[in-house]
N, C-alpha and C positions, 0 to 999 in steps of 0.2 A: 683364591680362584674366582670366587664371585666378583670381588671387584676388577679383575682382569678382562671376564667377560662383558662385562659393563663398559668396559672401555672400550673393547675390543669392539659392542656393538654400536658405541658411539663412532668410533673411528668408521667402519662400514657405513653406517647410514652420514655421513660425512661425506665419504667419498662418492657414496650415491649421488647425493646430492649434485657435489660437484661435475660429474659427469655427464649428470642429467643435465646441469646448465649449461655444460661447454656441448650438447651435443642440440640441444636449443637455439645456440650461437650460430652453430657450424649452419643447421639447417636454414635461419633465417637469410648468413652470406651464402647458401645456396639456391634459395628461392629471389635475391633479386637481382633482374635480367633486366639488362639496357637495350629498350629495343625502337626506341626511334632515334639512332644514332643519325640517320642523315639529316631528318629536321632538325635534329639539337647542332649537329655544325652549319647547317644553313643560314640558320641564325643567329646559332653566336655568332658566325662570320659576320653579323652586321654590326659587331661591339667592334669600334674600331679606336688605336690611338690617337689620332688625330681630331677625333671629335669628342676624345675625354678630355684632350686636351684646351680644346674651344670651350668646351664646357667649362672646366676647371678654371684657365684664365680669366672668365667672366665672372662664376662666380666665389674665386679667392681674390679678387679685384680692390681698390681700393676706395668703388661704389657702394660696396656692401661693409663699408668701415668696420669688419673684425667679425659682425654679426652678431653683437651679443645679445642675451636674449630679453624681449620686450624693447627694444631700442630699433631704432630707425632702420639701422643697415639690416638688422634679423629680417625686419616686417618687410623693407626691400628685396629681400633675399627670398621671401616668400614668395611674395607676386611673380617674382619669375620664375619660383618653381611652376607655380598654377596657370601662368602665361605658357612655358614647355606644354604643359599635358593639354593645355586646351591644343595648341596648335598639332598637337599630335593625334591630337582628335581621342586621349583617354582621356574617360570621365570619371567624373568623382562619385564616392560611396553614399555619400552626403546627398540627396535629394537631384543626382546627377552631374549639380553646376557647383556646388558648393564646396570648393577644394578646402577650405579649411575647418578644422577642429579650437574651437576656439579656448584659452584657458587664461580664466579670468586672474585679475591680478586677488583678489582675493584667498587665490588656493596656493599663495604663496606665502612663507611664514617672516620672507626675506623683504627687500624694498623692490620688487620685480615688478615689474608693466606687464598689462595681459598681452598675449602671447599665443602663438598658434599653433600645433602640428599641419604637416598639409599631407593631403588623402589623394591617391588615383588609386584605378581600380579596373581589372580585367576579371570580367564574369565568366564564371566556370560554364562549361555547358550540358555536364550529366552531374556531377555533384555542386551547385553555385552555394549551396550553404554552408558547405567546406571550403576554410576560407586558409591559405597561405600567405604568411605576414613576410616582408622584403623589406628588411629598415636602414635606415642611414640618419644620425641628427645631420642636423645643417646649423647651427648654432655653433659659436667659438666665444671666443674672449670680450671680442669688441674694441676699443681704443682704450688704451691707459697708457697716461700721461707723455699723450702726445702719439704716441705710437700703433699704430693700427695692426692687429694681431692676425693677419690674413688667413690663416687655419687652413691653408693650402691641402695637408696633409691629414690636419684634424681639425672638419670631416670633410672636406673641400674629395676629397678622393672617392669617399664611399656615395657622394653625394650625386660627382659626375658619372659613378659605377652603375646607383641604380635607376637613374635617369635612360641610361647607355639601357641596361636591364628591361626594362618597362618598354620603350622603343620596340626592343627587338621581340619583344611578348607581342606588343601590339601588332608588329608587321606580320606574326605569324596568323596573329588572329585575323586580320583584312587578308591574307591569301588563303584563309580556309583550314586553320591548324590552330582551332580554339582550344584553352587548356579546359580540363575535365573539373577540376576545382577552379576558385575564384582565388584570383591574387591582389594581393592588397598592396601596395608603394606606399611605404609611410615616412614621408619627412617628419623625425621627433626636433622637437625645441628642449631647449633649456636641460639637455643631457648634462654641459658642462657645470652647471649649479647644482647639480645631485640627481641626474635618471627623472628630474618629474615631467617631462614631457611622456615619456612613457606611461610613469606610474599615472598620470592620469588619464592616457589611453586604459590603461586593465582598467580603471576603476570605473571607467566610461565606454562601455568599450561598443564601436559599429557594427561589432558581429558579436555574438557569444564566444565566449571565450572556449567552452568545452568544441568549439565546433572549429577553432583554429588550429589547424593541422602541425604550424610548426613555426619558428621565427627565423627567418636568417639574417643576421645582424652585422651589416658591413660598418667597420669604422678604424680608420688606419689602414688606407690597404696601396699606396701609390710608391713607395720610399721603401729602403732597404736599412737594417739594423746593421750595428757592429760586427753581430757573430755571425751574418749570411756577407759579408761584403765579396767574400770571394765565390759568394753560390747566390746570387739572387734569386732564383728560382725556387720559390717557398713563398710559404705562404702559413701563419701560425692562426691554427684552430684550435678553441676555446669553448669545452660545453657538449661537443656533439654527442657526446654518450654518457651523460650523466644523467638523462630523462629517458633515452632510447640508445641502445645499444645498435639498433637497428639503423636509426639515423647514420652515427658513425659509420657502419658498416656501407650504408648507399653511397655516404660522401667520397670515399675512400673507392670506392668500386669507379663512380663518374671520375673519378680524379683516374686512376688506373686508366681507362677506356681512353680518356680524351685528351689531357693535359700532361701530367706527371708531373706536378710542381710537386716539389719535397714538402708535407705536410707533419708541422713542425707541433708537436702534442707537449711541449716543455710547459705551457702556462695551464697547461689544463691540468696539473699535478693541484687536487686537494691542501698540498699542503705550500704552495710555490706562494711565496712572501709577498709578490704583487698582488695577490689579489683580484687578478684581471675580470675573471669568471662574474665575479660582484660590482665591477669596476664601468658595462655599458649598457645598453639599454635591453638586451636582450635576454638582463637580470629579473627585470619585472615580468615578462612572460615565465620566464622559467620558475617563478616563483607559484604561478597559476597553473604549474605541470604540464607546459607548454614545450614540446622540445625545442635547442634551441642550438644554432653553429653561430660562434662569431669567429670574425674574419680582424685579421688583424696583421699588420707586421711588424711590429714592437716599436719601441721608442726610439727616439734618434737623439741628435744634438741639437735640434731645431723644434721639438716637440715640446709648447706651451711656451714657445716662444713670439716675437714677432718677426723674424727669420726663418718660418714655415712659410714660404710664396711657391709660386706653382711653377719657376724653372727646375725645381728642385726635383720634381716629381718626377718617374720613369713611367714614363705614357705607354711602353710596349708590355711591360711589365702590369703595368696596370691593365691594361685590357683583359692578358689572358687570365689575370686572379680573375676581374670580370665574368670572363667565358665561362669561368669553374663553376662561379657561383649561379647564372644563369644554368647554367645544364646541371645542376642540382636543384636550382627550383622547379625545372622541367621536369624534372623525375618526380619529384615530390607534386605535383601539382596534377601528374597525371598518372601517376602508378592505380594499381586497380584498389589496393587497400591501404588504410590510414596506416602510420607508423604503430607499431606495437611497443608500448610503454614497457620499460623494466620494472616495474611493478606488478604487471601482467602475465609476466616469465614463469 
């Protein structure tokens, strides 16, 4: 009997528990409320395919020879990120002028050349120390043997996205629609040699890291996989609720309200054989309890190949995954309270 009851009172404060968590849940997708829907389509309306596509062709090009990193076409690749933001009139985090993060060839264990991140930056206007991280590498393969590895689709995609992204932050901010947190545009380097452009952003980082609100991490997003070929419309998120529950939940609400791309949670399975989760740079923030959505549309036939060029790309397609992730960083950059960590729960 006594041991009955014992269980009995385990099973009970069990199901408390559980209860208690899903009524935690329920409440938090009850309390968030999208409520500048017209500025977020205003300006996404300015992410257009046509100038992902200008973008893209410029720089999947065969000026930027593959981009590998510490090599010529990267370092060219660079300047004309930092060439974009100046002409866009966003400035950098870095002393205002100074677009890039520089990382020496030293802090590599490989035969790499120093190498850069490049930095822009839109200042919050009621929280600017809270700071929302918007990442894309711009690094690929480079040329091997003979052949130039254009990386159209990886990152040539996420690169034109948050380029496109930044833009339309900024036109909000010169008509009088400043975000409330600071948004940071981070081109990482040298993703494709193992995440260290990141990892030495954490370990260097331009803001405090407890003060960074959240990552969102484009890379692979212009191209269509095997298993959506008859539904392109998706778009595969990676991470969003594994730090914040709540995250997921906003992403999922914006996608609802605005878009309805089918949002494909297959690689976010803990136990799924790729590994993706661990796989881009949105690894190294989440590793500092940073929540964190990657964006992604899986592998194709042309992926780490030199056969990713940018006709390949679907530019309408790409835009609206754009639009999604724009009007989630809007939400997050101006909602009135930080994300509430699942740890917190």
């Amino acid at each position: 009997m006594k041991l009955f009851l014992i269980a009995s009172i385990f099973t009970m404060v069990g199901s408390c528990a559980t209860t208690k968590y899903s009524t935690k849940i329920q409440t938090l997708k009850d309390n968030i409320k999208i409520t500048d829907s017209t500025t977020i389509i205003q300006y996404a309306n300015t992410i257009k395919a046509s100038e992902l596509k200008d973008l893209l062709y410029a720089f999947a090009g065969p000026e930027f020879e593959g981009r590998g990193t510490g090599e010529k076409g990267q370092k060219d690749a660079a300047n004309f990120l930092k060439t974009y933001y100046q002409k866009e009139d966003i400035s950098s985090p870095i002393n205002d002028s100074v677009y890039y993060q520089c990382i020496p060839e030293t802090y590599f264990s490989k035969d790499i050349n120093a190498t850069e991140n490049v930095l822009a930056f839109i200042k919050g206007v009621e929280k600017p120390e809270e700071v929302l991280i918007i990442s894309a590498h711009y690094d690929h393969l480079g040329v091997k043997d003979s052949l130039v590895y254009f990386g159209a689709d990886d990152n040539g995609s996420g690169t034109a996205a948050l380029l496109e992204i930044a833009q339309a932050f900024k036109q909000a901010e010169t008509e009088g629609f400043s975000p409330k947190r600071s948004v940071l545009f981070m081109h990482l380097t040298a993703e494709e040699i193992g995440l260290e452009g990141s990892r030495f952003y954490t370990e260097n980082p331009v803001f405090p890291l407890n003060e960074t609100i959240a990552n969102l991490n484009i890379d692979m997003v212009g191209r269509v996989d095997k298993t959506h070929k008859d539904n392109p419309n998706y778009l595969y998120l990676i991470g969003a609720d594994r730090l914040s529950k709540e995250l997921h939940l906003l992403s999922e609400k914006v996608n609802e309200t605005f878009y309805n791309l089918t949002l494909d949670y297959k690689y976010n399975d803990e136990d799924d054989v790729n590994k993706y989760y661990s796989r881009s740079d949105h690894f190294n923030f989440a590793k500092h309890n940073i929540p964190v959505i990657f964006y992604f549309n899986g592998v194709h036939e042309d992926y780490h190949k030199s056969t990713d060029t940018a006709e390949k790309i679907n530019y309408e397609l790409l835009e609206k995954r754009a639009k999604l992730i724009f009007a989630t960083a809007w939400q997050l950059a101006n909602r009135q309270n930080r994300l509430f960590l699942n740890e917190s729960m």
